[in-house]
C-alpha positions as CSV (number, residue, x, y, z in Angstrom):
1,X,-117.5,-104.2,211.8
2,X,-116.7,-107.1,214.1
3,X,-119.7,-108.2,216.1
4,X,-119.6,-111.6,216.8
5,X,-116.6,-114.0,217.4
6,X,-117.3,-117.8,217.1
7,X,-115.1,-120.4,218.3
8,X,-114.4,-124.1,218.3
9,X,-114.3,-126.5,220.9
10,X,-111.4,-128.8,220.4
11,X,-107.7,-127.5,221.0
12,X,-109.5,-123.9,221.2
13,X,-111.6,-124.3,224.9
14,X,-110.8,-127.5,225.5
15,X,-108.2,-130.1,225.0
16,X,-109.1,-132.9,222.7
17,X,-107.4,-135.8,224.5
18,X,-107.9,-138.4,222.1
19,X,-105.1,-139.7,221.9
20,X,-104.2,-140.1,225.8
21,X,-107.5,-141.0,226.3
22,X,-107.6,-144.0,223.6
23,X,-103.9,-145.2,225.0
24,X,-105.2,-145.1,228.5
25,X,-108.9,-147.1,228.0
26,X,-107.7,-149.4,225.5
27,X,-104.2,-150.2,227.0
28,X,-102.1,-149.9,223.7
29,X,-98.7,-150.1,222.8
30,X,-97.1,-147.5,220.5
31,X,-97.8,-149.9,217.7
32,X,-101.4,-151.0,218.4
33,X,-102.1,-147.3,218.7
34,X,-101.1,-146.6,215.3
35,X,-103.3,-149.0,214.3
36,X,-106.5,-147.7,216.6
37,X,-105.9,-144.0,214.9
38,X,-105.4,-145.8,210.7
39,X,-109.0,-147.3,211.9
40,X,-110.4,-144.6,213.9
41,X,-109.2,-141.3,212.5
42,X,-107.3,-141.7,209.2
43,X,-110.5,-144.0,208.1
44,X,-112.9,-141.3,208.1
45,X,-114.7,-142.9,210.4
46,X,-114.5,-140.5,213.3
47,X,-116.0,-137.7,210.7
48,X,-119.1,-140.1,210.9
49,X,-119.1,-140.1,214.8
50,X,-119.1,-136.2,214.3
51,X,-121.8,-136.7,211.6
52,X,-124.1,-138.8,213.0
53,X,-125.3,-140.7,210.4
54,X,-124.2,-143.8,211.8
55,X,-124.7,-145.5,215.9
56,X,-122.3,-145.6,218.1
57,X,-122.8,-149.3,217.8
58,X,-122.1,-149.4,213.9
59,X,-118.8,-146.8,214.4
60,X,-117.5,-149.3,216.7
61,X,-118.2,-152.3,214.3
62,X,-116.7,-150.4,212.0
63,X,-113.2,-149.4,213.3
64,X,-113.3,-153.0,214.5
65,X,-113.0,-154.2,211.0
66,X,-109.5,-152.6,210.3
67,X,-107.9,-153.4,213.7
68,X,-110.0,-156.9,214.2
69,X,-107.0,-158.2,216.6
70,X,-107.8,-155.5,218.9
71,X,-111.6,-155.0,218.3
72,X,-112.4,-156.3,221.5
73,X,-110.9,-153.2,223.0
74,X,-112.7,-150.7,221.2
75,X,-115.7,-150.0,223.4
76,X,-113.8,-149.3,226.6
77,X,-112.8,-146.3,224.4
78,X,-116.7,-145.2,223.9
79,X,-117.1,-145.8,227.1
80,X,-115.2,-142.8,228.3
81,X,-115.7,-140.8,225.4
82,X,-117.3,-138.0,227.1
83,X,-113.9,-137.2,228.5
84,X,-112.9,-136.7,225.0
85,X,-112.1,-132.8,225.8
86,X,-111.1,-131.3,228.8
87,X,-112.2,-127.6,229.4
88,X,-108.8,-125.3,229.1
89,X,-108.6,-123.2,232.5
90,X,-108.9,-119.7,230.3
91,X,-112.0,-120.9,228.6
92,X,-114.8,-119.4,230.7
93,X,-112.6,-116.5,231.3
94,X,-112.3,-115.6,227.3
95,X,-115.8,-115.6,226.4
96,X,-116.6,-113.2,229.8
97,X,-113.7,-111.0,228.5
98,X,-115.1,-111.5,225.0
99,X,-118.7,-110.3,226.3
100,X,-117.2,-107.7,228.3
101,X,-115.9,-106.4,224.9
102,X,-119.6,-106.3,223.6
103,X,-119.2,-109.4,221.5
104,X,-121.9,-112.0,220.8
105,X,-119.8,-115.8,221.3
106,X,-121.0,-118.5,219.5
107,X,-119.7,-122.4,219.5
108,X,-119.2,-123.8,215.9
109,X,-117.7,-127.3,216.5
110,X,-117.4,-131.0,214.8
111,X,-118.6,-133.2,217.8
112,X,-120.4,-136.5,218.0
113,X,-123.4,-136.4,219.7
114,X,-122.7,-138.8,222.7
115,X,-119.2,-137.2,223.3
116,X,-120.8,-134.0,223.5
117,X,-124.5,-134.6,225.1
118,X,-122.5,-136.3,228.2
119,X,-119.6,-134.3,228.1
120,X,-121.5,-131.0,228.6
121,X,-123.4,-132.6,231.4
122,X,-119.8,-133.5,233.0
123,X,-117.5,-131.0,231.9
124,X,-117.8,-128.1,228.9
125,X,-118.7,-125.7,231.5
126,X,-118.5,-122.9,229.0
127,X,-121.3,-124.1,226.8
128,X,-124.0,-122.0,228.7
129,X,-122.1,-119.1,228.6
130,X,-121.9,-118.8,224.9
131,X,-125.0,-117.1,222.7
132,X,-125.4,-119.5,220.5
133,X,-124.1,-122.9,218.8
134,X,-124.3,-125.3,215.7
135,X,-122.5,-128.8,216.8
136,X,-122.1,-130.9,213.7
137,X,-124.0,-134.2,215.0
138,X,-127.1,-132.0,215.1
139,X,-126.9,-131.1,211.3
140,X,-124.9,-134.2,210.2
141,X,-122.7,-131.8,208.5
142,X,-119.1,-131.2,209.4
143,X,-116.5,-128.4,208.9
144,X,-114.7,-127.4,206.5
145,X,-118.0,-127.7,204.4
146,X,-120.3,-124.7,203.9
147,X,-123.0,-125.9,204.9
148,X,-121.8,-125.8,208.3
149,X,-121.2,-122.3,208.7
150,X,-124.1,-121.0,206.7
151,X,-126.6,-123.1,209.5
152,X,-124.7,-121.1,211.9
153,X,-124.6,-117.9,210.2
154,X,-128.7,-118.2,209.2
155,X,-129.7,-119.8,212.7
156,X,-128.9,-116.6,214.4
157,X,-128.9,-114.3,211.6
158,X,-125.8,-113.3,211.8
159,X,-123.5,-111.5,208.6
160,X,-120.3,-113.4,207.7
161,X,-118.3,-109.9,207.5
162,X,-119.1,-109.4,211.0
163,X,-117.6,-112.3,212.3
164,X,-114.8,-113.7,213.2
165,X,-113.3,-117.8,213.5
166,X,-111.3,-119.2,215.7
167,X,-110.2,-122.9,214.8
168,X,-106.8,-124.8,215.0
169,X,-107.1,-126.7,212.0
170,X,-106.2,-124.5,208.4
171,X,-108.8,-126.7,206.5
172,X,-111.6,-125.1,208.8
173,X,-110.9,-121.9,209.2
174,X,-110.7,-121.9,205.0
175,X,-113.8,-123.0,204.9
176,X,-115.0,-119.6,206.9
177,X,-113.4,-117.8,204.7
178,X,-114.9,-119.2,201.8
179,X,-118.3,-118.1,203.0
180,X,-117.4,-114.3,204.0
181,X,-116.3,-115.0,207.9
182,X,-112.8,-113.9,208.5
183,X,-110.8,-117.1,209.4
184,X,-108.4,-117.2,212.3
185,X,-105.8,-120.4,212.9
186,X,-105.6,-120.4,216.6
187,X,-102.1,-121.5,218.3
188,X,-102.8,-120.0,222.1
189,X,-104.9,-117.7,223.7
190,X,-102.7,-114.8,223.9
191,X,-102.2,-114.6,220.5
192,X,-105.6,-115.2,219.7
193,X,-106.5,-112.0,221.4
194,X,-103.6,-110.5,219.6
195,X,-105.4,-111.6,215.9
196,X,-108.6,-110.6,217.0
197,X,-107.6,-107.1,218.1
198,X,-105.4,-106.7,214.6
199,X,-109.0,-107.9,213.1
200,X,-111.2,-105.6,214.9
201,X,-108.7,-102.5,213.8
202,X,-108.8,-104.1,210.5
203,X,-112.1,-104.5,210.2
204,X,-113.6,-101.5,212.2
């Protein structure tokens, strides 16, 4: 039986703006923004934001070293990292529906501590709505690894079977799946409320 549906943040309630936000602090041409994201994303490094093994300090030295021409550039980026993700307008209306359904709602999502510590203070208005969450800078552990979702699923005592996983990247919501939770790609609310309602027949 379905019981509990757990979401996560970016491109699910809110809109991870990386991108825009990266072209708009740093002020990049299309080129120098390929560059940024090689350094940046590509490198791994912004797993080790989301980890928090390393400062914000050393992430920054770090990009710097594979875009050194632009590393000068790199902090206005941190600077506005808390507007990294911008709440979606349905999101605080989901998890009420979602409650209203007699669901518990639970946040599992890879996020770097400073993005998210400021962010919730400035935006993430959903955050206190939800029953419970595991970010991955508390843990240093990120999805798709288990370890992840078994903090979650042993923080609040919760059985894989009865829960369900929204995430818009495949990797992730495989990694569910491999420890019981039934997986969900999301591509838009509506039909996100479609899968979960084929789930909770499925399942129920």
């Amino acid at each position: 039986m379905i019981k509990n549906v757990i979401l996560d943040i970016g491109n699910v309630l809110g809109y991870f703006q990386w991108r825009e936000l990266g072209r708009e602090c740093m002020k990049l041409n299309d080129e120098e923004f390929e560059i940024f994201a090689e350094a940046m994303i590509n490198s791994g490094l912004w797993d080790e934001f989301d980890k928090a093994y390393m400062t914000d300090d050393e992430i920054i030295a770090a990009i710097a070293k594979g875009m050194p021409e632009l590393a000068d550039r790199i902090p206005e980026f941190f600077k506005r990292v808390d507007d990294i993700v911008i709440d979606y307008d349905y999101a605080c209306p989901w998890i009420d529906e979602l409650h209203a359904q007699g669901f518990k709602v639970y946040i599992l999502s890879n996020y770097g501590k400073t993005a998210f510590e400021k962010g919730t203070k400035k935006r993430l208005k959903f955050v206190p709505m939800v029953d419970g969450k595991v970010i991955s800078y508390e843990i240093k552990k990120v999805k798709p690894h288990k370890e992840i979702y078994e903090c979650l699923l042993e923080k609040y005592g919760l059985k894989a079977d009865e829960c369900v996983f929204f995430d818009d990247r495949a990797e992730n919501v495989e990694g569910a799946e491999r420890v019981g939770i039934h997986g969900l790609l999301f591509t838009g609310i509506e039909k996100a409320k479609e899968d979960l309602n084929a789930a909770v027949r499925q399942f129920n």
